[in-house]
TISE-549724 format. One record per residue: x, y, z of N, C-alpha, C in turn. Coordinates in pm, whole numbers, plus 50000, padded with zeros to 5 digits. Layout:
<sites>
- nx | ny | nz | cax | cay | caz | cx | cy | cz
- X | Y | Z | X | Y | Z | X | Y | Z;
...
</sites>
This chain:
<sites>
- nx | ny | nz | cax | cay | caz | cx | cy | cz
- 50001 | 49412 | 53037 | 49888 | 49444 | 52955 | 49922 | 49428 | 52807;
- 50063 | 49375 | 52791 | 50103 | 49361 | 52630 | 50060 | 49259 | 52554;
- 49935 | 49235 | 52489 | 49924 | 49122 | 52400 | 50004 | 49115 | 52319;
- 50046 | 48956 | 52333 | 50138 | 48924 | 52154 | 50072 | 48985 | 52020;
- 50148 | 49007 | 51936 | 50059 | 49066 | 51835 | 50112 | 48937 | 51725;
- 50017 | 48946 | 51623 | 50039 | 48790 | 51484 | 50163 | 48868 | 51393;
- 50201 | 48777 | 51322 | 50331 | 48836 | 51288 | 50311 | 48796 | 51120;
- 50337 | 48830 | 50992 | 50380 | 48742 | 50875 | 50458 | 48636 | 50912;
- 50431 | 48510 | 50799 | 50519 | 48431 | 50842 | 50675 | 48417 | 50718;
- 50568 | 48572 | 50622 | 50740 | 48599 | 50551 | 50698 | 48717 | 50453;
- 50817 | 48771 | 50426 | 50793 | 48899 | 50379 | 50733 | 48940 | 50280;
- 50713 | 48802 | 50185 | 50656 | 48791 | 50084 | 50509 | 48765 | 50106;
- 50446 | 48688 | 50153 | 50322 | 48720 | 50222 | 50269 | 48811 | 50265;
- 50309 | 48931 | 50316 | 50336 | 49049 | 50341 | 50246 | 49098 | 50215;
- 50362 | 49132 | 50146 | 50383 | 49195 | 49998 | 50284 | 49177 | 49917;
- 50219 | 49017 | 49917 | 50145 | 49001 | 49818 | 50026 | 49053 | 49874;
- 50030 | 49037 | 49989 | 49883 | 49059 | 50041 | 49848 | 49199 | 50041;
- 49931 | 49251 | 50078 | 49934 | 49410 | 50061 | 49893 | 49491 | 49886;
- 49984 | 49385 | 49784 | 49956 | 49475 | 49681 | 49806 | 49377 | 49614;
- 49750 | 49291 | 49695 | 49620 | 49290 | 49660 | 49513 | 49342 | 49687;
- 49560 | 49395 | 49799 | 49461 | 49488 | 49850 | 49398 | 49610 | 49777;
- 49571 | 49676 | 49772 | 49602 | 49778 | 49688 | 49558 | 49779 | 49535;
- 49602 | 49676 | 49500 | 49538 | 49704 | 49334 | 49425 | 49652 | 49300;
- 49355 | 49512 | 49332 | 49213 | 49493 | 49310 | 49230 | 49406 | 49172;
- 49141 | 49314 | 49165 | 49106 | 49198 | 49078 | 49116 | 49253 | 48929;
- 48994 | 49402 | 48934 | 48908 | 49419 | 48838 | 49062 | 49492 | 48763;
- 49159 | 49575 | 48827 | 49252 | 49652 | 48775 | 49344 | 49571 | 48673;
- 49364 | 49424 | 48785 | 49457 | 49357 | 48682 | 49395 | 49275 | 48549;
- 49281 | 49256 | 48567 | 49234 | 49183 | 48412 | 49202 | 49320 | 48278;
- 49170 | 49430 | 48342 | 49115 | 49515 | 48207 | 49237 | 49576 | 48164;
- 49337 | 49665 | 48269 | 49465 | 49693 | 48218 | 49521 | 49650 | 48123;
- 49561 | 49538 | 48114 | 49646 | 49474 | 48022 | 49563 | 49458 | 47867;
- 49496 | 49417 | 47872 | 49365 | 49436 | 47748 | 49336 | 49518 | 47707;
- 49300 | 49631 | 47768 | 49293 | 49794 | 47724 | 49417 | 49858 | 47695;
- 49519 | 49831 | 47734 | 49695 | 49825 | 47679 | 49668 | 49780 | 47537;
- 49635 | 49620 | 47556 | 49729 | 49544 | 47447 | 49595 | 49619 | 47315;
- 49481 | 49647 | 47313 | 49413 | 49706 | 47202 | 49482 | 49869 | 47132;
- 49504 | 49895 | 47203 | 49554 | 50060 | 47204 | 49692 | 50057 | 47116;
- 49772 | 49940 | 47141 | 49914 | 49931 | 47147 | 49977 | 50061 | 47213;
- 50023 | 49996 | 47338 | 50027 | 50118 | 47468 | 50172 | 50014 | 47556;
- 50205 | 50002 | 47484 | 50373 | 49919 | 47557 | 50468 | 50016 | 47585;
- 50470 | 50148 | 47579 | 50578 | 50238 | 47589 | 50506 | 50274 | 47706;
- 50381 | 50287 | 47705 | 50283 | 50361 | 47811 | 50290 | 50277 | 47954;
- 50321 | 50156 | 47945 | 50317 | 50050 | 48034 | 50425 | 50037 | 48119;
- 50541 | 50066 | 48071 | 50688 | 50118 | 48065 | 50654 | 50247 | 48181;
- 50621 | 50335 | 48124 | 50563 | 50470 | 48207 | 50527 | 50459 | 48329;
- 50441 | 50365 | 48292 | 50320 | 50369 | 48423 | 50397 | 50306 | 48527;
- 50472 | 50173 | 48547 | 50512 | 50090 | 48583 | 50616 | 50175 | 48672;
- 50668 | 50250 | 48629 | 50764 | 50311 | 48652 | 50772 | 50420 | 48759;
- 50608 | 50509 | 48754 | 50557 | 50594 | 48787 | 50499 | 50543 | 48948;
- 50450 | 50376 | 48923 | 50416 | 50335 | 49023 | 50506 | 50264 | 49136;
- 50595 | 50246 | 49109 | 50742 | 50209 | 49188 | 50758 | 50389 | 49211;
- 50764 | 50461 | 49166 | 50819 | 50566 | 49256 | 50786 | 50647 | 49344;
- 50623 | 50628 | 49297 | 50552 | 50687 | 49406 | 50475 | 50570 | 49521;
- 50464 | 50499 | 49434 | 50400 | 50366 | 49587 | 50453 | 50274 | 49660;
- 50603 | 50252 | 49631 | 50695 | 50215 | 49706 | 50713 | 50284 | 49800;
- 50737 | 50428 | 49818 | 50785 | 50501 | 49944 | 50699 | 50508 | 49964;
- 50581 | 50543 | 49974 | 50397 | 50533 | 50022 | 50394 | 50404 | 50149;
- 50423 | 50328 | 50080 | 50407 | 50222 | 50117 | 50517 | 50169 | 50236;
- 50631 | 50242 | 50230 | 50747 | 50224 | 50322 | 50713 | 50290 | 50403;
- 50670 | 50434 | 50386 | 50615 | 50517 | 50506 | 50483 | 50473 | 50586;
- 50454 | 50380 | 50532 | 50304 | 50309 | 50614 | 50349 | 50256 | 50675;
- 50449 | 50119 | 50624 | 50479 | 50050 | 50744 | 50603 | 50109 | 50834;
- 50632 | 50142 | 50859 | 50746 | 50267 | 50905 | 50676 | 50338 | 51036;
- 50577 | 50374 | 50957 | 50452 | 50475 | 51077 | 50383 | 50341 | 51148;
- 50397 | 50198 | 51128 | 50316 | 50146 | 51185 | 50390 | 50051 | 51298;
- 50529 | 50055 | 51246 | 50645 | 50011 | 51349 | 50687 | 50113 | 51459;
- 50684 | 50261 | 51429 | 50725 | 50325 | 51520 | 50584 | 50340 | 51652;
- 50473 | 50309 | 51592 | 50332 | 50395 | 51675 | 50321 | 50235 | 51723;
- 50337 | 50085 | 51702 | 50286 | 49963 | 51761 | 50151 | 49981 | 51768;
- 50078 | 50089 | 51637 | 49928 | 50076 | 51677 | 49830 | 50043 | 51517;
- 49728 | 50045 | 51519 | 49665 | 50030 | 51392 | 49654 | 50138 | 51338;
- 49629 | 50164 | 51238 | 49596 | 50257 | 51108 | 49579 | 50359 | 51150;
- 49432 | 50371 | 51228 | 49354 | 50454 | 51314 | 49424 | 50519 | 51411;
- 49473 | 50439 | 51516 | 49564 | 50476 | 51571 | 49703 | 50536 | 51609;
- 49758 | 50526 | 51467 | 49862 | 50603 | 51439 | 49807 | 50713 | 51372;
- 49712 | 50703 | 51314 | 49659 | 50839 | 51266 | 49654 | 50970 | 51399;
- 49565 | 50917 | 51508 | 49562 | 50948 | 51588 | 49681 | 50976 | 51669;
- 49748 | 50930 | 51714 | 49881 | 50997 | 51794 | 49996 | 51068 | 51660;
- 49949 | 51100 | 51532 | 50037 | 51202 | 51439 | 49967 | 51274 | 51474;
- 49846 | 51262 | 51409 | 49724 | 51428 | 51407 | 49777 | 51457 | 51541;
- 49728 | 51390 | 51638 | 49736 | 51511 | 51788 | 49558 | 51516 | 51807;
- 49576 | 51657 | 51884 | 49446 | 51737 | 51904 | 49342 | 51724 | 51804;
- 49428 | 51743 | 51649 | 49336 | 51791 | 51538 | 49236 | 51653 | 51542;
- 49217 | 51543 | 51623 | 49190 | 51433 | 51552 | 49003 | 51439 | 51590;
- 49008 | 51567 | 51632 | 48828 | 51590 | 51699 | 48769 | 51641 | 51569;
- 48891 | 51705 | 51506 | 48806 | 51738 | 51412 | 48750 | 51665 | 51278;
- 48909 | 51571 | 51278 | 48876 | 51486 | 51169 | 48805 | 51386 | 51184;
</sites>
């Protein structure tokens, strides 16, 4: 009953596709513009920084939870929650 499942065909494909998802068109054109008016280069520094530390492991623990469960999103949601998942 095991369907093959599609695979990347590299890790970088992966990656990109993932942090496009994640960040969105509209984020990357106004950011930098609303930076560069402000003069906000120390702030950019910050941010950059802020976002590697918290959305890297975010993001390791997704796919992590999605290698151990062999299921979708939903579905790993579902066999963590448990029971609770009637309610959510």
């Amino acid at each position: 009953m095991n369907s093959p499942r599609d695979q990347w065909s590299s890790s970088v494909g992966f990656v990109l596709a993932a942090a496009g998802s994640a960040i969105g068109l509209g984020n990357l054109w106004k950011f930098p513009f609303i930076t560069w008016e402000n003069e906000g280069g120390a702030f950019v520094l910050v941010y950059l920084l802020c976002i590697a530390a918290v959305g890297l492991p975010i993001m390791m623990a997704e796919v992590l939870i999605g290698r151990k469960t062999q299921k979708s999103a939903v579905g790993a949601l579902k066999e963590a929650v448990g029971p609770i998942w009637g309610i959510v």
